[in-house]
C-alpha positions in Angstrom: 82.8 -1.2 24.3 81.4 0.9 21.1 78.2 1.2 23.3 80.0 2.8 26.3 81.9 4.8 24.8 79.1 6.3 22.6 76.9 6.9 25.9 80.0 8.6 27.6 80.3 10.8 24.5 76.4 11.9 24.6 76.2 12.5 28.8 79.6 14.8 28.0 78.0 17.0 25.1 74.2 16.7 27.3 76.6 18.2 30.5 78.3 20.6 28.1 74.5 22.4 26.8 73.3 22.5 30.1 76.5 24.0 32.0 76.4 26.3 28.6 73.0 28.3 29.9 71.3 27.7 26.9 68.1 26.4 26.8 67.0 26.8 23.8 68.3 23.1 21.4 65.9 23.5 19.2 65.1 25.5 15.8 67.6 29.3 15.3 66.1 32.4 16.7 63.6 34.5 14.2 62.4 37.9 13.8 58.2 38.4 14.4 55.7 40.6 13.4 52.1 41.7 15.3 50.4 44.4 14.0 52.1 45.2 11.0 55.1 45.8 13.2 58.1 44.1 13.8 58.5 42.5 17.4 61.4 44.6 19.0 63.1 43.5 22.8 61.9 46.5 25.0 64.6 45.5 27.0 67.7 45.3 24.6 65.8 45.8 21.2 66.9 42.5 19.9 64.7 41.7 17.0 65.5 37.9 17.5 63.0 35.2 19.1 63.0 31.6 20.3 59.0 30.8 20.2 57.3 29.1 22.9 53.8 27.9 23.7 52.1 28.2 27.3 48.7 26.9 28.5 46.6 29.6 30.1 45.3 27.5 33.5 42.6 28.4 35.5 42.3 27.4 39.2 38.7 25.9 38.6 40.4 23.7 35.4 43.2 23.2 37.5 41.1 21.5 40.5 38.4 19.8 37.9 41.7 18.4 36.0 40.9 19.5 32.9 43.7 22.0 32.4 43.7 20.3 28.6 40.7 22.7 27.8 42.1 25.9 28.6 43.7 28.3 26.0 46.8 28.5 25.1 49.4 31.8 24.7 52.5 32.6 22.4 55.7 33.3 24.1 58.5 34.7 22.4 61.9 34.4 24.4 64.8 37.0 23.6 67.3 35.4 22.4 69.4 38.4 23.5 68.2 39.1 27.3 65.7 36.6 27.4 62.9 38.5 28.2 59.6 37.3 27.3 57.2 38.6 25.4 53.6 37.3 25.7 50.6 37.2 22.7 47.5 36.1 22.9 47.6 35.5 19.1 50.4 34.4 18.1 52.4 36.8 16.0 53.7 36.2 12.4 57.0 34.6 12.1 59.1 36.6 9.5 60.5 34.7 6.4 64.2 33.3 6.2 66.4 35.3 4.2 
């Protein structure tokens, strides 16, 4: 009985985060500098980032199957608007305070 209730209780909270909008679970939101500058929202001017990776795919990797060999790109996501932000090189990540 434990065992059902305890699955019940984790499809309930998985429902709750997804009906919520929010797909970012994992680690808080950070500020990010390139450049020597701070990473500002050009949308909203959120300094605030979730940080995401992306593989660069070519149509000749992607018909040869060997998509594993392309490059890969930083994408920070807003954590305001959710706008993204794309860098080749990924930008610093500021320390916590």
């Amino acid at each position: 009985m434990k065992i059902v209730a305890g699955m019940k209780a984790a499809a309930k909270s998985l429902v709750s985060t997804t009906k919520s909008g929010s797909l970012f679970t994992g680690p808080k939101a950070r500020s990010f500098h390139a450049a020597d500058k701070q990473v500002e929202c050009p949308h909203c001017e959120n300094i605030l980032f979730h940080q995401r990776k992306a593989s660069l795919n070519t149509a000749v990797s992607s018909m040869t199957n060997t998509e594993w060999t392309d490059p890969e790109a930083c994408i920070l996501v807003c954590a305001n608007c959710s706008r993204l932000l794309w860098f080749l090189d990924g930008p610093a990540a500021d320390a916590d305070a």
